[in-house]
Legacy VTK file of the C-alpha trace (Angstrom):
# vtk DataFile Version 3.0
C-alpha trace
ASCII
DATASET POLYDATA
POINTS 115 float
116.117 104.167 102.672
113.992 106.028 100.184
110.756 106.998 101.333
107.170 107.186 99.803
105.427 110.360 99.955
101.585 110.546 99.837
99.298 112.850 99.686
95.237 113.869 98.611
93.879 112.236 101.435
91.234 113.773 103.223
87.136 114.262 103.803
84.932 114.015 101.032
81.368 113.285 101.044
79.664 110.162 100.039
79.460 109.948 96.224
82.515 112.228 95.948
86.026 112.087 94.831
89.529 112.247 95.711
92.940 111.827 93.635
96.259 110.766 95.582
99.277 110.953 95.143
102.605 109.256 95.690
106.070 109.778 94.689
109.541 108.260 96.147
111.690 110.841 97.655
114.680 109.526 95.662
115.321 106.829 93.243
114.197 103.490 93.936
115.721 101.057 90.999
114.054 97.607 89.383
110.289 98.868 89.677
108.163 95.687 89.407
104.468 97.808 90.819
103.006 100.488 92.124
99.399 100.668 93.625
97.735 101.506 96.995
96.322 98.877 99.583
94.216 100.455 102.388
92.776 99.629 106.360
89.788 100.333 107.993
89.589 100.339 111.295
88.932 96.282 112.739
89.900 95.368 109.152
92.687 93.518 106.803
94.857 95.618 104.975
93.788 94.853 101.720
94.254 95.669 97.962
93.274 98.474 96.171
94.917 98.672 92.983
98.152 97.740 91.732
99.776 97.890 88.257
102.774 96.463 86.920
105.644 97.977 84.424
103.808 96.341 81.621
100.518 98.155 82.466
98.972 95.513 83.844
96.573 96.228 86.457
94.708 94.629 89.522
91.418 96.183 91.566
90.218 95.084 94.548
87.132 93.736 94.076
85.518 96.631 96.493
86.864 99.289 94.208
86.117 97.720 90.915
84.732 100.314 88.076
84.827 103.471 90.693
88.759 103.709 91.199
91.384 104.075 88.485
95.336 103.449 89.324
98.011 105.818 87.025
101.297 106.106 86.777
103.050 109.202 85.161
106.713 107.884 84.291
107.716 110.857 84.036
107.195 112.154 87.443
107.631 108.860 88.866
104.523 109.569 90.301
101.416 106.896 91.077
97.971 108.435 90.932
94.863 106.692 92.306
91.690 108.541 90.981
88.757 107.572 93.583
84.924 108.126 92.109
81.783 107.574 93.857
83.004 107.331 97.047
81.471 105.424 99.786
81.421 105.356 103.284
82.769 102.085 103.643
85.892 103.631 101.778
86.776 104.699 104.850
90.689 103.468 105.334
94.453 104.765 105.946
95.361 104.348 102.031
99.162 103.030 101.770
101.218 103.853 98.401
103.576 100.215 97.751
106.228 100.089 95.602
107.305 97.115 94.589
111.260 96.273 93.366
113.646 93.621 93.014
114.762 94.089 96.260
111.395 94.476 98.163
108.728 96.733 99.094
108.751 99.738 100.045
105.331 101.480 102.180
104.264 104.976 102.144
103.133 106.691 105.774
99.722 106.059 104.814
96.888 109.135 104.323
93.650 109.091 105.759
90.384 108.947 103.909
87.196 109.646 105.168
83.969 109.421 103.284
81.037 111.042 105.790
78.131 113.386 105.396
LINES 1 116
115 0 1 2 3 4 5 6 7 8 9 10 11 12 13 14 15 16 17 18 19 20 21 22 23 24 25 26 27 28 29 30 31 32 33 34 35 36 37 38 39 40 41 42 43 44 45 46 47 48 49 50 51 52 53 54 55 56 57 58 59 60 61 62 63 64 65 66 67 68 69 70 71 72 73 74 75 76 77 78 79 80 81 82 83 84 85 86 87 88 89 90 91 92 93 94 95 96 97 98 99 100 101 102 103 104 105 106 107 108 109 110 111 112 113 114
């Protein structure tokens, strides 16, 4: 099975920024999305951004005006530029594809918004 691979995870401090990335280690056919859910600790895994092949795109409403999800086609690459950064940002960030034939998760990256 292909895999996802993430990375740009990391510490920041609180009205910082962080970029991650995530790529498939091989080809993964019949794209539908690609975005990022996250979990705290105690909490839901829950939506972060997601955008579809036609560009359409979906926030959580946590993350709303402060992240930005991109895709470069090229690269077959998902981007997910994080701004202002808070504490409660805190989370294990997953990378999700998702194609005809299911879902496929990233490892997760870890990160940590703290003074």
């Amino acid at each position: 099975q292909v895999q996802l691979v993430e990375s740009g995870g990391g510490l920041v401090q609180p009205g910082g920024s962080l970029k991650l990335s995530c790529a498939p280690s091989g080809t993964i056919f019949s794209i539908n999305a690609m975005g990022w859910y996250r979990q705290a600790p105690g909490k839901e895994r829950e939506l972060v951004a997601l955008m579809s092949t036609s560009s359409r795109t979906n926030y959580g409403d946590a993350v709303k005006g402060r992240f930005t999800i991109s895709i470069d086609n090229a690269k077959n690459t998902v981007y997910l530029q994080m701004n202002s950064l808070k504490p409660e940002d805190t989370a294990v960030y997953y990378c999700l594809v998702n194609a005809l034939m299911g879902n496929t998760w990233g490892q997760g990256t870890q990160v940590t918004v703290s003074s």
